[in-house]
Every structure is written in C-alpha cells, then in structure tokens.
N, C-alpha and C positions, 0 to 999 in steps of 0.2 A: 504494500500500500504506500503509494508516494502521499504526503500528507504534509501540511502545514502545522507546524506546534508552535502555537501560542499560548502564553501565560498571563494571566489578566490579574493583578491584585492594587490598592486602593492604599494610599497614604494620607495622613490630616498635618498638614504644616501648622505651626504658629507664627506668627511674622510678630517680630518685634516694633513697637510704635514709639517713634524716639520722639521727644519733645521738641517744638522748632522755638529760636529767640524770637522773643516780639517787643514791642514798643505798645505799651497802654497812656490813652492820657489820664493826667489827671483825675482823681475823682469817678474812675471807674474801675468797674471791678474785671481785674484778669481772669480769664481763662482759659486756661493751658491742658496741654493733655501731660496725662504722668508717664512716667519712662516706662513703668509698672502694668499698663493697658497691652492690651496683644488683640488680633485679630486672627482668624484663621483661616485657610481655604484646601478643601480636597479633590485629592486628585485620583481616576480609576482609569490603569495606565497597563496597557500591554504591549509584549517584547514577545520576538517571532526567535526562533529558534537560531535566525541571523542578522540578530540586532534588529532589525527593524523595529521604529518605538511607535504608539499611538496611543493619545491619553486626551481623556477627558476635565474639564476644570469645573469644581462647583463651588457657590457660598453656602450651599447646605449638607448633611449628609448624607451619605450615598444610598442611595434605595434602590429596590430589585428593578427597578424603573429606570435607572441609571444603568446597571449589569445587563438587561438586556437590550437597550440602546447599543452601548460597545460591541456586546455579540454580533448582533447584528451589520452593526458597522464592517464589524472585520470576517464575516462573510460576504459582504459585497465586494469587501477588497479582494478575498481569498478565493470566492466561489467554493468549488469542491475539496472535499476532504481534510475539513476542518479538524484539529483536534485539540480542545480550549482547554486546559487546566484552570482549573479553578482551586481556591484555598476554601475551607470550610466557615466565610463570611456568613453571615443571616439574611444577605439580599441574594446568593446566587445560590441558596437552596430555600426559595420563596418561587410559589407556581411559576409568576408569569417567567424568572426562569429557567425550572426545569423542564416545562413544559416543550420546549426547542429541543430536548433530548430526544422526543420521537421521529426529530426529522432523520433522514437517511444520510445527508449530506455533511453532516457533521457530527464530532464527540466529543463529548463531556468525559472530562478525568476529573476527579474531587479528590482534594489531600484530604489527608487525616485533619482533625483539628488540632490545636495547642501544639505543631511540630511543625514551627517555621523555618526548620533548616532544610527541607524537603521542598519550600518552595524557591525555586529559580529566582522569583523576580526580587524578593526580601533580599537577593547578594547582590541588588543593580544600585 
C-alpha cells in the first residue's frame, strides 16, 4: 500500500504581554497593562511523513469541529490512501470524527493515551 502518513496533534501557546511607556497628563488616571497578563492562541498542526507542515490557528479551543476540518483539508491535499495518526485528544474520538473512519479512502491510527513519546509530532 503506497500511503501518505500524516500526524495531526494540537499545541496552546501563551504569549507574553509586555507593558509599553506612555505619557498620561495630568490629573488622569493611567492605565497600563501588567507585564503579568498573557494571552493565548492554538494551534492543530500536521506533519507528513516528509516534512511537509499544515496547521490551523484558533482564539479558542480546539473542538472535534476543528479535527475534522484538518482531516478533511488534508485529504483534498492527499486524495487516496490517507493514513492520519491521531493522539488520544477528546475532539478526535468525538463522532463527527470518527465517523470519516468508514470511508474506504483513508485510516485512522489512535495512540494510546498519556504516552506522548509515541507520538511523532510532540518531537517537532
């Protein structure tokens, strides 16, 4: 079976929010943000077997709504003989999808859970 292997798994950055200097006039009240504040943004990023990257960016977190958009995506790229590794997330063993596992044209591989050294993309 000639086959495409991709691995799909999902990071939450923090971004550090640095204060900027400002000038207040008189008689008003400053305010400033604290160095202490952070923001965040995630990302559900797949890597093909040679290099190839593809990732998605959100302000919220990642829902089975998110995992099967990328599926998806990266069979329009791949066409045939898909075979997607997944890590044991709570959105990519939620219906909408496992339910793409009956198609013919592609396969689902699920790690175990809590054994991130088994998955590929946790060493990128």
């Amino acid at each position: 079976m000639d086959a495409t292997v991709v691995c799909i798994d999902q990071t939450k950055k923090s971004v550090q929010v640095e204060p900027r200097a400002a000038w207040f006039p008189r008689g008003t009240r400053p305010s400033v943000e604290l160095s202490g504040q952070r923001d965040w943004t995630c990302l559900l990023g797949a890597i093909t077997e040679n290099g190839d990257r593809f990732f998605s960016r959100f302000e919220e977190h990642v829902t089975a709504y998110h995992a099967k958009y990328i599926i998806i995506m990266l069979y329009k790229e791949f066409m045939d003989n898909l075979v997607v590794v997944l890590d044991g997330a709570l959105y990519f063993q939620a219906s909408a999808v496992t339910y793409l596992a009956v198609r013919d044209d592609f396969l689902f591989v699920t790690l175990p859970v809590h054994l991130p050294e088994l998955n590929p993309v946790t060493e990128c």
